[in-house]
C-alpha positions in Angstrom: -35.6 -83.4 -18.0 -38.4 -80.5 -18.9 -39.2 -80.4 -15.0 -35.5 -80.3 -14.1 -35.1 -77.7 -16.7 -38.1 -75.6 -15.4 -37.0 -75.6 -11.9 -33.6 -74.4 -13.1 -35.5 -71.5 -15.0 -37.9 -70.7 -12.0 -34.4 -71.1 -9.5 -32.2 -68.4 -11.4 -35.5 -65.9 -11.9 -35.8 -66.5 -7.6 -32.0 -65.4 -7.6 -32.1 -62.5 -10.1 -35.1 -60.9 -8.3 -33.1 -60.5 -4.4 -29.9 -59.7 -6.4 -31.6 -57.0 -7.9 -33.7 -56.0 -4.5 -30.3 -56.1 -2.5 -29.2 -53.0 -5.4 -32.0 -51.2 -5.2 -31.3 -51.0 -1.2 -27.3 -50.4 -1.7 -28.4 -47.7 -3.7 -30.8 -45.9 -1.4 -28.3 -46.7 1.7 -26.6 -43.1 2.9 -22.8 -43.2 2.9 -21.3 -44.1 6.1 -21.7 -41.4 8.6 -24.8 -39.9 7.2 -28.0 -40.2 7.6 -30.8 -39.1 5.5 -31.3 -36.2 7.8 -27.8 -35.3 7.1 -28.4 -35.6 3.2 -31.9 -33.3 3.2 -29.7 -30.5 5.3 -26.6 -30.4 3.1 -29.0 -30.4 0.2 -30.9 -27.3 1.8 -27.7 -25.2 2.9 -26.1 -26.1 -0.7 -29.0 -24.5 -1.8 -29.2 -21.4 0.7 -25.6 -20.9 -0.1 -26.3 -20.3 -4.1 -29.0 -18.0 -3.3 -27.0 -15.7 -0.6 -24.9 -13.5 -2.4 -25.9 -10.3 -1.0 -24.2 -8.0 -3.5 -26.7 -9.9 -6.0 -29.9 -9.7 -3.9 -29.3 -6.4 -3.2 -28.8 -5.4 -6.2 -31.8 -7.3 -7.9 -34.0 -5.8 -4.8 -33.3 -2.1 -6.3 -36.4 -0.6 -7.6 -34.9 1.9 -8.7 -31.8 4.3 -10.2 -28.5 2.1 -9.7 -26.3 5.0 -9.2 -28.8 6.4 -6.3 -28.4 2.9 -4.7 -24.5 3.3 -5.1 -24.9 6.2 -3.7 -26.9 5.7 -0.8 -24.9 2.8 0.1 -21.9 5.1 0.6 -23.4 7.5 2.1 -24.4 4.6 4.6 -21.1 3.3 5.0 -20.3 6.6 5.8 -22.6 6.7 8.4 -25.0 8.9 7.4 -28.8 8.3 8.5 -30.0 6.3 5.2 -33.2 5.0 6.0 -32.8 2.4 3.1 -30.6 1.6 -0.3 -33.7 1.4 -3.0 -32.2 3.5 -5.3 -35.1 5.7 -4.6 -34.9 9.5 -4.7 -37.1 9.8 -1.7 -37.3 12.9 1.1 -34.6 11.0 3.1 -32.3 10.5 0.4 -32.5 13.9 -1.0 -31.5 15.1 2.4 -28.8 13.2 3.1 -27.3 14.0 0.0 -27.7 17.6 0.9 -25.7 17.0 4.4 -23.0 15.4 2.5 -22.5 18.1 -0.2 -22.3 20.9 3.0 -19.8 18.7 4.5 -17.9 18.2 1.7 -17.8 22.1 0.6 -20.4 21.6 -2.6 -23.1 23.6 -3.5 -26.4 21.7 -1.3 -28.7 21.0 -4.3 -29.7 16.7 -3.4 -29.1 15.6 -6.4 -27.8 12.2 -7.2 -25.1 12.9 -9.5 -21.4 11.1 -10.4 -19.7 14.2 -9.1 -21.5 13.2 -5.5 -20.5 9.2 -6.3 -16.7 10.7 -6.5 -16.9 12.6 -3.4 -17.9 9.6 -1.4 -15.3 7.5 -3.1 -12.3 9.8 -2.3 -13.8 10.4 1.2 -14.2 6.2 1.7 -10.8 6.5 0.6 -9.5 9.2 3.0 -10.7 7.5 5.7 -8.6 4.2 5.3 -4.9 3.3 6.7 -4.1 3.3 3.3 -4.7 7.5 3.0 -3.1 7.8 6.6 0.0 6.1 5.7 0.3 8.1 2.8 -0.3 10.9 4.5 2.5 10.8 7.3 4.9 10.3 3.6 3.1 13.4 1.9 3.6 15.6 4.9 7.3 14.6 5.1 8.1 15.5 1.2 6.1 18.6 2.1 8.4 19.8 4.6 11.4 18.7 3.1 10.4 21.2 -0.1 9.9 24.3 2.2 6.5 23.7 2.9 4.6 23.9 6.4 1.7 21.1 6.6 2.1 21.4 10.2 1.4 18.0 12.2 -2.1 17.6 11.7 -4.4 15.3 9.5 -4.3 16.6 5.6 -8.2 17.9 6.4 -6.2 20.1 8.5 -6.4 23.9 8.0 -2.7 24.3 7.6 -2.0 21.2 5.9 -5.0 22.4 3.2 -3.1 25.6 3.0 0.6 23.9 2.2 -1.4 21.6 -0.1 -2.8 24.5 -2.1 0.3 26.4 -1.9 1.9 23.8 -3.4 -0.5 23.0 -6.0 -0.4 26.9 -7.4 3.8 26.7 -6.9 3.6 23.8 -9.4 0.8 25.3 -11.6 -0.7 22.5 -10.9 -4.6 21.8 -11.0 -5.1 19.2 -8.2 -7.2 21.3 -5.5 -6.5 20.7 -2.2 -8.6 17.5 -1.6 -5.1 14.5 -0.5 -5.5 11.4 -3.0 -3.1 9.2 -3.8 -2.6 11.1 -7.1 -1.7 14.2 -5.3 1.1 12.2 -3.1 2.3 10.6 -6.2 2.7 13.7 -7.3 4.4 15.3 -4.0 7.1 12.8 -3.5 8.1 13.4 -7.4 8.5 16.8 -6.8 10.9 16.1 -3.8 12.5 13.5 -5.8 14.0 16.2 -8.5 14.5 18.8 -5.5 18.2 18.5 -4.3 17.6 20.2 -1.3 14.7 18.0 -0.5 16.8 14.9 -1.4 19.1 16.0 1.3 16.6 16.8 4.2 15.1 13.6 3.7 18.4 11.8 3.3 19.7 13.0 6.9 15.8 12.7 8.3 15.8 8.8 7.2 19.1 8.8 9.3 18.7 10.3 12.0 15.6 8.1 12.6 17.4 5.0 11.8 15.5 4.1 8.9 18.1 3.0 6.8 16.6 1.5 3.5 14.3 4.9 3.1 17.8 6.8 3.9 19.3 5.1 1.1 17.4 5.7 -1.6 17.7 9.8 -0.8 21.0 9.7 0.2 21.8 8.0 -3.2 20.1 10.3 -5.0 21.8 13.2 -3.3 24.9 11.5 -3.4 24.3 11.5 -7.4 24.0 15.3 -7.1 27.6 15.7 -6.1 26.6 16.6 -2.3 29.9 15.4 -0.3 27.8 14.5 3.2 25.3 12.2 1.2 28.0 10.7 -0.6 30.0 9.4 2.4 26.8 8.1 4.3 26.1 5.9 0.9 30.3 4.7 1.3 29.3 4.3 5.1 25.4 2.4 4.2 27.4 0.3 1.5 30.6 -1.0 4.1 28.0 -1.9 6.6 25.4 -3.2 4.9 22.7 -0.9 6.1 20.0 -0.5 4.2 21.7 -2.3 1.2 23.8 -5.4 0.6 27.5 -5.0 2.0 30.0 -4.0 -0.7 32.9 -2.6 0.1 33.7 -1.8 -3.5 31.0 0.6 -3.9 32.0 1.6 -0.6 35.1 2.4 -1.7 34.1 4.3 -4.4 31.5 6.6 -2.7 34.3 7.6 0.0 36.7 8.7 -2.5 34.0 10.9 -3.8 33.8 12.0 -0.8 37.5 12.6 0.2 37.8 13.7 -2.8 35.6 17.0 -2.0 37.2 16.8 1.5 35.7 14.9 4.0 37.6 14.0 6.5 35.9 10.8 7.3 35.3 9.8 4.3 39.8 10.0 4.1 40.2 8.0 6.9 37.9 5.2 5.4 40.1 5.3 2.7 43.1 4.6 4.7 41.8 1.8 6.5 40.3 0.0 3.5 44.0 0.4 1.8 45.0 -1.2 5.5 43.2 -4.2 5.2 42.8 -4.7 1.3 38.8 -4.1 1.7 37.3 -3.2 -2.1 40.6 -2.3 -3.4 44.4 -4.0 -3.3 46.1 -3.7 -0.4 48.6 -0.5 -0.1 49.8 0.7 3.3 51.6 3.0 1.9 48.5 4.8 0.6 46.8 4.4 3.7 49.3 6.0 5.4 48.9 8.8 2.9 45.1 9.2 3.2 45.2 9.1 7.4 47.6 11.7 7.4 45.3 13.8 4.8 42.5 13.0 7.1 44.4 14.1 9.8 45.8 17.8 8.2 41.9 18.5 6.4 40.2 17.8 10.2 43.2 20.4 11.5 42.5 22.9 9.0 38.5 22.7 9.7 39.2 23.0 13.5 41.7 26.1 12.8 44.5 24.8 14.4 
């Protein structure tokens, strides 16, 4: 019974010990598809990867003043001859600086400074679609106030010129350098000009572009000016430019009529016709065709 027991005991220890070897070699076994090869180079680019920001090692690499690296790197970006962003005031440095302040209109001193950090922002600035785009709108408020920004870029002469003209006509302090302040600031002013509003009104539509028409039309329209107010009736019972609705439709070309538009009276008659916005009355559209008919007569001096 002892011996049976003892080979029992030295049977179960034999089984435990290659159990325990086949683990250890689960556990060391790559998932399928991988190799240990595989394991050591994701391991190494995981590793890269965490240590390849560039914005930090470049930053840590600076020696020197951060805001002469910031603005070296802009200047570089720029595509001025930066030998390198240390955030040194070096020879080179100093130089470029001094290149950038002459083209820019500054007095040349080569200093590092955050007036100099500015001027390369708004110039990175000026150089994007972003400045274009607001540009091309600019120069259309410009002209539709009086102004003559001619068709150049807004480092033009003449557009600097309508830009500062406009600036002192608004007693405003903005120089003559285009942001996006100064465009804000420009379509405002055409916004509360009611000449403006209509210039850009018939611009928009005479370009097609109906959802920019709209909003000028509609705020000229608000202003009482008969023309605006039919194109809105017109824009609202076509659906251009805004949803289709024949009752505001309706309601713009009786403004209209109202002030005698001739157009605007026939509308009238043929929305009584056909019950568009407003009950049906052919009676009344009879009445507003023959109006239409009598005002047009009148205009045409027959």
């Amino acid at each position: 019974m002892h011996r049976r027991g003892g080979l029992r005991c030295l049977l179960s220890l034999l089984i435990a010990g290659v159990i325990a070897l086949q683990g250890s070699a689960y556990a060391q076994e790559p998932p399928s598809g991988q190799d240990d090869g595989e394991t050591a180079q994701s391991g190494t680019t995981e590793e890269t990867a965490e240590s390849a920001d560039p914005a930090e090692e470049k930053e840590r690499d600076w020696p020197g003043d951060p805001l002469v690296a910031q603005i070296q790197q802009g200047l570089m970006d720029l595509g001025y001859d930066v030998s390198v962003v240390d955030g040194l005031m070096g020879p080179n440095t100093r130089k470029v600086i001094e290149a950038f302040q002459q083209d820019q209109g500054m007095t040349p001193t080569g200093d590092a400074t955050d007036a100099v950090k500015r001027a390369i922002a708004r110039t990175k600035f000026q150089r994007t679609q972003e400045a274009k785009r607001l540009w091309e709108e600019a120069r259309l408020h410009l002209r539709a106030l009086g102004y003559q920004p001619g068709d150049g870029a807004f480092d033009s002469l003449q557009a600097q010129a309508a830009l500062k003209r406009f600036a002192n006509d608004h007693w405003l302090e903005l120089g003559t350098t285009f942001n996006a302040r100064m465009a804000d600031v420009i379509k405002r002013a055409a916004g509360a000009d009611e000449l403006a509003q209509k210039r850009l009104c018939g611009h928009h539509m005479d370009a097609s572009r109906y959802e920019a028409a709209f909003d000028w039309c509609e705020r000229a329209a608000r202003n009482d000016d008969r023309r605006a107010q039919y194109i809105v009736g017109w824009m609202h019972y076509y659906g251009k430019g805004t949803q289709q609705d024949y009752e505001a439709a309706f309601k713009w070309y009786r403004k209209a009529a109202l002030q005698g538009d001739p157009r605007a009276m026939t509308f009238l008659g043929l929305m009584y016709r056909k019950g568009l916005g407003v009950a049906r009355n052919p009676e009344r559209a009879i009445a507003w065709y023959e109006r239409a008919v009598e005002t047009q007569e009148q205009r045409d001096g027959r």
